[in-house]
Every structure is written in structure tokens, then in C-alpha cells.
C-alpha positions as CSV (number, residue, x, y, z in Angstrom):
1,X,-104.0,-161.4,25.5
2,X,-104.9,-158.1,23.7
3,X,-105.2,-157.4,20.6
4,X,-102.1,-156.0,19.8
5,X,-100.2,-158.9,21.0
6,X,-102.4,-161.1,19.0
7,X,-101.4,-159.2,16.3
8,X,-97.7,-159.6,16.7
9,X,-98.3,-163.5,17.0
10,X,-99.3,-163.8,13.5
11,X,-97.1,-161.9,11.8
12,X,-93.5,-164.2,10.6
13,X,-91.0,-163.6,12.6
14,X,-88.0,-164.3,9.6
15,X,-89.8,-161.2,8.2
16,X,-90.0,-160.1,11.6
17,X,-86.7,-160.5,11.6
18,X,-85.1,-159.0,8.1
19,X,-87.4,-155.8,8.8
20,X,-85.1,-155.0,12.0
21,X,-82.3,-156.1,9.7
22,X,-83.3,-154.1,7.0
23,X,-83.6,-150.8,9.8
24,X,-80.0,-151.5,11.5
25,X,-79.0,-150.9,7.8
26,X,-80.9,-147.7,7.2
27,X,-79.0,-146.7,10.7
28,X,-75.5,-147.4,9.1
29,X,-76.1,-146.1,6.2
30,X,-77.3,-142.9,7.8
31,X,-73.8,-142.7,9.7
32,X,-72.6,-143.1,6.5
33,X,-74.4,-140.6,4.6
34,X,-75.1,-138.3,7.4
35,X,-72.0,-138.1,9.3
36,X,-70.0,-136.1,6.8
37,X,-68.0,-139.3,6.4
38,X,-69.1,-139.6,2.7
39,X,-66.8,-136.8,2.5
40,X,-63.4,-138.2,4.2
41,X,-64.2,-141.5,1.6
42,X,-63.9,-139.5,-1.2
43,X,-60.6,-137.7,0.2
44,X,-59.1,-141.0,0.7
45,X,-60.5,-143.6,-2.0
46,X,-57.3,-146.2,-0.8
47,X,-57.6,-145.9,2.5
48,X,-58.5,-149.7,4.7
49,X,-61.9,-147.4,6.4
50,X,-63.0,-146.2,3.1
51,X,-63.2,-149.5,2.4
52,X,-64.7,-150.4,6.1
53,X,-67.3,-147.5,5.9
54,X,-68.5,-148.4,2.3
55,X,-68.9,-152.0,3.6
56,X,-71.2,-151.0,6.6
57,X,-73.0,-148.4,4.6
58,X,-73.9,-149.1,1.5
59,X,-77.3,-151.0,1.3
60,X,-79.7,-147.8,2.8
61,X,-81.4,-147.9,-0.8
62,X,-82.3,-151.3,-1.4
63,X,-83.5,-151.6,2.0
64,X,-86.3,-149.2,0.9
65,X,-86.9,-151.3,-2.0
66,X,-87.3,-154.4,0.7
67,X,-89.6,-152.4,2.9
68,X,-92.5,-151.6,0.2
69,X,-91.8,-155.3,-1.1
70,X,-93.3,-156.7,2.2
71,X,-95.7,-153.9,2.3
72,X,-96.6,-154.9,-1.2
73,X,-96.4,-159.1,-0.2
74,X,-98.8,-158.3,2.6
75,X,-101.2,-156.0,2.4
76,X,-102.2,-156.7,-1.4
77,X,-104.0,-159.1,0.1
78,X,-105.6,-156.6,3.5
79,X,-107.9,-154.2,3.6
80,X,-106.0,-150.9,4.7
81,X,-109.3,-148.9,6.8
82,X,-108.9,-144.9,8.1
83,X,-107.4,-146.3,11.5
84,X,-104.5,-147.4,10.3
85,X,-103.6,-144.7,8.1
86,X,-104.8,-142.7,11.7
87,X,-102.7,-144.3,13.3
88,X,-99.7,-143.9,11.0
89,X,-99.7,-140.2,10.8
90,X,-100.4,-139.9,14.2
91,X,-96.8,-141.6,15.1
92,X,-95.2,-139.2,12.9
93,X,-97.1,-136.1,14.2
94,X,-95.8,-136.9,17.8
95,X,-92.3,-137.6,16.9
96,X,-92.0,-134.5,14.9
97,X,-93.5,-132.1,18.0
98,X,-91.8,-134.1,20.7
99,X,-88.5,-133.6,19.1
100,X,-88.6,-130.6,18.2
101,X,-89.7,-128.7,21.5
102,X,-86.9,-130.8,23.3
103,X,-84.8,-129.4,21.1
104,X,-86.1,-125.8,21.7
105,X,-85.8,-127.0,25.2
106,X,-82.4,-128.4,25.8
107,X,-80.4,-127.4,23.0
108,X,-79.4,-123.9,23.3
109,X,-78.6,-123.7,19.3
110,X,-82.2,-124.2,18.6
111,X,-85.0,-121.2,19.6
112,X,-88.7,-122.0,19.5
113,X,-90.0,-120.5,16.7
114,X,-93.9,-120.8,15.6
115,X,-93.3,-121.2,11.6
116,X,-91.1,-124.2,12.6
117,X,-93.4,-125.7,15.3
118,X,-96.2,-125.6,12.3
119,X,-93.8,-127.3,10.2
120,X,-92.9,-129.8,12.9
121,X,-97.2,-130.2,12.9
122,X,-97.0,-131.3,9.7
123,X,-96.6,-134.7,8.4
124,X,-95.8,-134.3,4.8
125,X,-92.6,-131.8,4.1
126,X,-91.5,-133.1,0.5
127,X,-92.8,-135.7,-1.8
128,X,-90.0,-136.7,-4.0
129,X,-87.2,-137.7,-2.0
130,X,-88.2,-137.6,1.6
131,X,-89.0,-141.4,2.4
132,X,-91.2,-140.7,5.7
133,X,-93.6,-138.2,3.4
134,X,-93.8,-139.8,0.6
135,X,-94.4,-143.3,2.4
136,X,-97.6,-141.5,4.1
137,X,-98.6,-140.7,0.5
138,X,-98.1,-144.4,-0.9
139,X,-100.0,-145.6,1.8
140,X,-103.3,-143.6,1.2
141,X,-103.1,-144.7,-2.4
142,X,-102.6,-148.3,-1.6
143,X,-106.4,-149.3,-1.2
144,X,-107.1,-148.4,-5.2
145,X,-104.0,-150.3,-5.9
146,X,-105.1,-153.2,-4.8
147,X,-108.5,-152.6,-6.8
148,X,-106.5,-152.4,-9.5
149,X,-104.0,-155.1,-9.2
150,X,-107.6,-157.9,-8.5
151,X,-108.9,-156.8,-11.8
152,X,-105.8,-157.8,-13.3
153,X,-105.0,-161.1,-14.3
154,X,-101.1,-162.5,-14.4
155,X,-100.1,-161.7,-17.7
156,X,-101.6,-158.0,-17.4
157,X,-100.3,-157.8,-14.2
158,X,-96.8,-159.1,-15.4
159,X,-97.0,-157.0,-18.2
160,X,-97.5,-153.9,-16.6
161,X,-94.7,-154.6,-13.8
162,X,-92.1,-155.3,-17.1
163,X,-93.1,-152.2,-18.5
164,X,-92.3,-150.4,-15.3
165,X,-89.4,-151.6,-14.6
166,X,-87.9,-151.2,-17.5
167,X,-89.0,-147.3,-17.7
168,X,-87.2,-146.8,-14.5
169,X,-84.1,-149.0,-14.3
170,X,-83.5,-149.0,-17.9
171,X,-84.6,-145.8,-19.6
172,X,-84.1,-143.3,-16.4
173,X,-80.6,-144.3,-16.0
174,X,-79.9,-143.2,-19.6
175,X,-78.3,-139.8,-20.5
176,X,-80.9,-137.6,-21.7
177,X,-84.0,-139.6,-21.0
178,X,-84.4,-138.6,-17.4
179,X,-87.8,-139.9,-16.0
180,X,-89.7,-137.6,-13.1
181,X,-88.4,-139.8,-10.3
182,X,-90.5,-139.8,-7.0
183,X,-90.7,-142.8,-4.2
184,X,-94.1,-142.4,-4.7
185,X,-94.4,-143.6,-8.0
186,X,-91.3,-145.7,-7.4
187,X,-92.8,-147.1,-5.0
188,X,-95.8,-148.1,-6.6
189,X,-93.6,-150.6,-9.0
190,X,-92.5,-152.2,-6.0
191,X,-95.3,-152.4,-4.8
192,X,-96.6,-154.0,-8.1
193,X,-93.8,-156.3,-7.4
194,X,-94.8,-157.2,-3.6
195,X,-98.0,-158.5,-4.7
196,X,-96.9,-160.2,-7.9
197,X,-94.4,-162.7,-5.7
198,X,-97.3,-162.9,-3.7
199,X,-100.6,-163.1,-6.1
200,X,-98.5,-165.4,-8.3
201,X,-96.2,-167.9,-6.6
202,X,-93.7,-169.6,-9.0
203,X,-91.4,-172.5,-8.0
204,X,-88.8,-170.2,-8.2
205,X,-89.9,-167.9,-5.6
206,X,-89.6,-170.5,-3.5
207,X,-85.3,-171.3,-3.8
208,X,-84.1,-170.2,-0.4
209,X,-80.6,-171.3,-1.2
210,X,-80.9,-170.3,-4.7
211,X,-81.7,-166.8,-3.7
212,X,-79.2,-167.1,-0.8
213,X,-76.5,-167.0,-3.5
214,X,-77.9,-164.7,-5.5
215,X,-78.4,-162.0,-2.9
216,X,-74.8,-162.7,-2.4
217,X,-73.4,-162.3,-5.9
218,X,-75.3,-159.2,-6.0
219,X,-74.0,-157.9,-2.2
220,X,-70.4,-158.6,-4.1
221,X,-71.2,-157.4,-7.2
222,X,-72.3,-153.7,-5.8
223,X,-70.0,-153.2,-3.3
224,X,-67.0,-154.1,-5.9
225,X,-68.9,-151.3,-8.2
226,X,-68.4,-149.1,-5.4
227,X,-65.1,-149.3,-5.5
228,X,-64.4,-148.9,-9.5
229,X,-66.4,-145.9,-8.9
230,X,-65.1,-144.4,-6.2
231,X,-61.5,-145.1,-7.8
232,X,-63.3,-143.2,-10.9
233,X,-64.3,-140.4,-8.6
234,X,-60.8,-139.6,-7.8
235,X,-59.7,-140.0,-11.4
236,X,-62.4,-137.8,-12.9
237,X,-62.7,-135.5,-9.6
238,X,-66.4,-135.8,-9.5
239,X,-68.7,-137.7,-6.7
240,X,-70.1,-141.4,-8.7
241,X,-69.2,-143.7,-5.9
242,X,-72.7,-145.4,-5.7
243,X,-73.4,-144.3,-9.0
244,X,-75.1,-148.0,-10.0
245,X,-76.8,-148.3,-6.0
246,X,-77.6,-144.5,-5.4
247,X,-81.4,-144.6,-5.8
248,X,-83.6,-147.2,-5.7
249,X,-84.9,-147.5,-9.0
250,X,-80.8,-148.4,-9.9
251,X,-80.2,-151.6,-10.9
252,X,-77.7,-153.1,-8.2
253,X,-80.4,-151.8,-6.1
254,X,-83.1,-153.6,-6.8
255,X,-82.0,-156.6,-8.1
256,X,-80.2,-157.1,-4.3
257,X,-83.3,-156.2,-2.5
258,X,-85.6,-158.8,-4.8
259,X,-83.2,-161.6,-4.0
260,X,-82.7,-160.5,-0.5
261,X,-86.5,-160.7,0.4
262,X,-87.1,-163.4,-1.7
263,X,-84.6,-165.5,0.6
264,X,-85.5,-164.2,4.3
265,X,-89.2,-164.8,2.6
266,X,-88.0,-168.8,2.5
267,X,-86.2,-168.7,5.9
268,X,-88.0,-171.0,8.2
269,X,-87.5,-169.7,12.6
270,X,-89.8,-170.2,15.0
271,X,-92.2,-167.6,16.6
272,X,-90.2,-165.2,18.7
273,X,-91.9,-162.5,20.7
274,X,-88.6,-160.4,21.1
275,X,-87.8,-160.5,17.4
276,X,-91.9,-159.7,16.5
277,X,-91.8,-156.9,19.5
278,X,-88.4,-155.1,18.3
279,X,-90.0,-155.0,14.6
280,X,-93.3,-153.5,15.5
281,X,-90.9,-150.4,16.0
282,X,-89.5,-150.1,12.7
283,X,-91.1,-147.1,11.6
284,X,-90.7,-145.4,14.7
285,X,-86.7,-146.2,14.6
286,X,-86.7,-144.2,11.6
287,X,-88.6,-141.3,12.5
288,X,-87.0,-140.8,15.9
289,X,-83.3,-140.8,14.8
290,X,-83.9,-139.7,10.8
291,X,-86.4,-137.2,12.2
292,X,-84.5,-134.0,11.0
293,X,-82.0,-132.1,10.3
294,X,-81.7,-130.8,13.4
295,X,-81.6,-134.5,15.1
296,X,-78.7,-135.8,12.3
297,X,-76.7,-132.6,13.2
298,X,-76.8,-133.5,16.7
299,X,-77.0,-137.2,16.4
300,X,-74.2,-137.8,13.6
301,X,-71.9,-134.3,14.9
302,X,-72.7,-133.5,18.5
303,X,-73.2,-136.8,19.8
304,X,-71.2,-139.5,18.2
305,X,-69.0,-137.0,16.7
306,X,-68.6,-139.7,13.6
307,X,-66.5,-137.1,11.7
308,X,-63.9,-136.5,13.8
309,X,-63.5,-140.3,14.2
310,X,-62.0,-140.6,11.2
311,X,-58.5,-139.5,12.4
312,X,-58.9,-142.3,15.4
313,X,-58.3,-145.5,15.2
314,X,-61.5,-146.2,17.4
315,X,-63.5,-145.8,14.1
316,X,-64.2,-149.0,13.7
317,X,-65.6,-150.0,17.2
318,X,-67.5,-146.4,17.1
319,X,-69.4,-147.3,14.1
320,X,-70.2,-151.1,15.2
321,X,-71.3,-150.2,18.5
322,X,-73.0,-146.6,17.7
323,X,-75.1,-148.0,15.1
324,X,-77.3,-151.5,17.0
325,X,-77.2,-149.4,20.1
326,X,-78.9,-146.2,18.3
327,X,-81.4,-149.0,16.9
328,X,-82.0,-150.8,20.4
329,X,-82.4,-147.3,22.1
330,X,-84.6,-146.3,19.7
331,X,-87.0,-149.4,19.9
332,X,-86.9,-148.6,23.1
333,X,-88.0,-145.3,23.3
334,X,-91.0,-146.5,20.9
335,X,-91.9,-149.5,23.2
336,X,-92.7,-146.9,25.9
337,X,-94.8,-144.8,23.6
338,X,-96.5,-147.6,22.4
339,X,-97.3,-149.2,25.9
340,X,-97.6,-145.4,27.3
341,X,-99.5,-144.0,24.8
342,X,-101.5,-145.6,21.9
343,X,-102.4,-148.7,23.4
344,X,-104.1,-146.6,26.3
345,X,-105.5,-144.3,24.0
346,X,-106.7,-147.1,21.4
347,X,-108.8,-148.9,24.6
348,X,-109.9,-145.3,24.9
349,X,-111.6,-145.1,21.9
350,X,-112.7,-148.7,22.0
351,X,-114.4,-148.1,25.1
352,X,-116.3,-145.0,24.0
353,X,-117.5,-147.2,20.8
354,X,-118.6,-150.0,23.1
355,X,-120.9,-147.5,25.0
């Protein structure tokens, strides 16, 4: 068995498991958000696939809470070396070229152009909102985090987390006291919080029904906020549907996502090796069909055509088959680079090390 597969073996697969959970929501949320279907919501608060469409797309944000929660469970506790963060920006530099010159290729709306291929060459683009940059970023700082959080005890280390939070779900929120909001830092406080659950296990963080029904209450609680505001939005004519969900530092948003990993955390399966396979291709889900804004355009508008749904009753079936089968062909697509192209080019490299 190679190493890879070994690998896989080890890792949970109920984590396994909420991680391609957690990326079939990104995906609907995306056809959501990048559809232009945000906009037919807001034209038609009352309508029954408002309602449908909110349902299906509303937890994108604190599913990016959940993903830097089990990087922060995990590797507080690993040693992160260059190959891995190699390896990371590698997958991202080959999605970004390979996309775009098939675009240049096959899509006649799209011309080669050599300030775009550099861009497509490079891994970061902006890091303050874009989640694939400023991950990259995060994950180069995460080896003097982990200094940091061993040479605190519990109480500092609870302390500092409380003091966190509340700068950036209590005080950002607030009119006029606006923090500098980046995932990077963000992300940083959940990672703080990752490790904590981890570093310092409490009865209570082990209640898998408890957090069952709390993960619940919250799913109800925010998507009934989503529908005051969106009822507000028509009222006051301004756009504050997921006003209490919209970023991940928002309350809703995090409190869901803590209780949410917290229970698939205490969810007891057995090994699978599809579940463990699929999820090894989470990252490359994302960066094939979030990749750009040339890939959304053609994705969400060419493709699917989600927009013009909206006047067909079909919408429903659309969005519930579009959205797995754009995850399945996805992990798919990343299966084949992964058996095509890193695991030959990893033995590669192992070889000439061996010699």
C-alpha cells in the first residue's frame, strides 16, 4: 500500500465525511451567490424558491469557519514541513494555468493574453476576501502558531481566544467600530479555536446529541433571520438578507459552524475508503469550479444557465442535481490529477532522494 493510501486510512472518516459535506455546501452556495439568483430573491422576497434557494444556499460562510476548525483540531498537533506547503501551491498553480489556457482554447470569448497567463501563474491574487489566497497565507503562518499556542497554558490560551472573539463578533459588527477584517487574521481565531477543542478537551465537547440540537437550533435560528431580513430588504430597499451570516466572523456564523463540528467531531462510522478518497479532493473541488471569474461566468451562466431557471419550474430539480453532480465531477477530475500527476511525480522525487 503506498504511502498516500496509508495516509487516507488514518485520517476519520465522520470528518472525512462532514469535509465533503461542508464542500457540497460551498457548491450551493456558489449557485446561490454566483448565479445571479441572489438577485431574483431580492425581487421576490415571498416567493416559495426564494425560500427554496435561501434554504440550499445559505451556510457557504460557516463552512469556512468549519474548514480552519479541523485544520486548527489537527494540525496544532503536526508539524507542517516545505512539502506540504509545496505541494499545496503547486495544486493551485496547475488549476489556475490549466483553466485558463482551455479557456483561451475553447471559449472563443476569452483571447490568450500574457498579463493574464502571469496572473493565472500566480497563486495569491487578494488577501482579504479571496478564501483560496488568503488560505495559502494562513497556512505558511501556521508552524509559529503552533509555537505559540504550546507556550501557552489553558487559561492564556482561553484568554486570548475570548478576547478575540469578542473583537470580531462583538465589536466589528458595531456601527462605527469597524475592525480591518481579513480571513487571514480571521482565520487565525479559528484556528485558536481548532486547537483549543483539541489541546483542551472538556466533557462538553464531547455531547454528540447535545451539539446535534444545538447545530439545529442555530441552522433554524439563521435561516429564520434570513427571512426577517430579507422581508427588511424589501421594506427598507437595501440588500441585508444575510446580514447576521454574511461573513464569518458574524455571529450566526460561527456559533453554527462550532456546534456543527463539534457534533460530526462525536459521530462514530466506520473506515470508508470512498468517503476518505472523495475528501482528499476537497481543496481541489474548490479551486476547479470557484477558480475564477471566468469559470463562474461559464459555469453558473453558460452552462447551467441558473438564472434563467428561475422563470421554470425545473428550478428545483436543476439546483439538486447541478450542485452533487458539479462536486462528484469535480472529485473526479482531481482523482485523475492526483493518480496522473503528483503521485508519479512525488515517487519521482523520492526516487532521486533514494539515490
Amino acid at each position: 500500500m503506498s504511502s498516500m493510501k496509508q495516509k487516507v486510512k488514518l485520517r476519520q472518516s465522520n470528518i472525512e465525511l462532514f469535509r465533503i459535506l461542508l464542500m457540497i455546501s460551498l457548491v450551493a452556495s456558489h449557485y446561490v451567490h454566483n448565479s445571479g439568483l441572489l438577485d431574483r430573491i431580492y425581487e421576490n422576497p415571498n416567493d416559495v424558491k426564494s425560500m427554496f434557494l435561501v434554504i440550499i444556499g445559505w451556510f457557504g460562510k460557516p463552512a469556512i469557519n468549519c474548514f480552519v476548525l479541523i485544520t486548527g483540531y489537527y494540525m496544532c498537533m503536526s508539524e507542517i514541513n516545505i512539502k506540504k506547503h509545496f505541494k499545496l501551491i503547486l495544486e493551485v498553480e496547475f488549476y489556475n494555468i490549466i483553466i485558463y489556457l482551455l479557456f483561451t482554447i475553447f471559449s472563443p470569448e476569452v483571447t490568450f493574453s500574457v498579463i493574464e497567463f502571469v496572473k493565472a501563474c500566480i497563486p495569491l491574487t487578494s488577501i482579504t476576501r479571496n478564501f483560496v489566497s488568503c488560505y495559502i497565507v494562513f497556512y505558511f503562518l501556521i508552524p509559529y502558531i503552533n509555537i505559540l499556542i504550546r507556550d501557552m497554558d489553558k487559561k492564556q490560551h482561553g484568554m486570548l481566544l475570548l478576547l478575540l472573539l469578542i473583537i470580531y463578533t462583538v465589536i466589528d459588527p458595531l456601527p462605527g467600530f469597524e475592525v480591518s477584517f481579513s480571513y487571514v487574521s480571521w482565520f487565525f481565531v479559528i484556528y485558536l479555536l481548532g486547537a483549543y477543542i483539541r489541546l483542551h478537551p472538556m466533557r462538553c465537547f464531547e455531547q454528540k446529541k447535545w451539539w446535534g440540537g444545538v447545530f439545529s437550533l442555530n441552522c433554524i435560528i439563521s435561516i429564520v433571520s434570513i427571512f426577517i431580513c430579507l422581508q427588511l430588504s424589501a421594506a427598507l430597499n437595501v440588500r441585508l438578507m444575510f446580514f447576521f451570516i454574511e461573513d464569518s466572523n458574524k455571529i450566526f456564523a460561527l456559533t453554527t459552524s462550532v456546534a456543527a463540528f463539534l457534533f460530526f467531531k462525536n459521530v462514530e462510522i466506520k473506515y470508508s475508503r470512498v468517503i476518505n478518497t472523495m475528501a482528499r479532493s476537497t481543496i481541489g473541488v474548490l479551486l476547479i469550479h470557484a477558480n475564477s471569474d471566468i469559470m463562474r461566468q461559464w459555469l453558473w451562466g453558460t452552462l447551467l444557465r441558473c438564472k434563467e431557471m428561475w422563470n421554470s419550474d425545473y428550478l428545483y430539480i436543476h439546483a439538486l442535481i447541478s450542485i452533487p453532480l458539479i462536486y462528484v465531477i469535480c472529485v473526479i477530475i482531481d482523482i485523475i490529477r492526483i493518480e496522473c500527476i503528483e503521485e508519479p511525480f512525488v515517487k519521482m522525487i523520492r526516487r532521486k532522494k533514494e539515490k
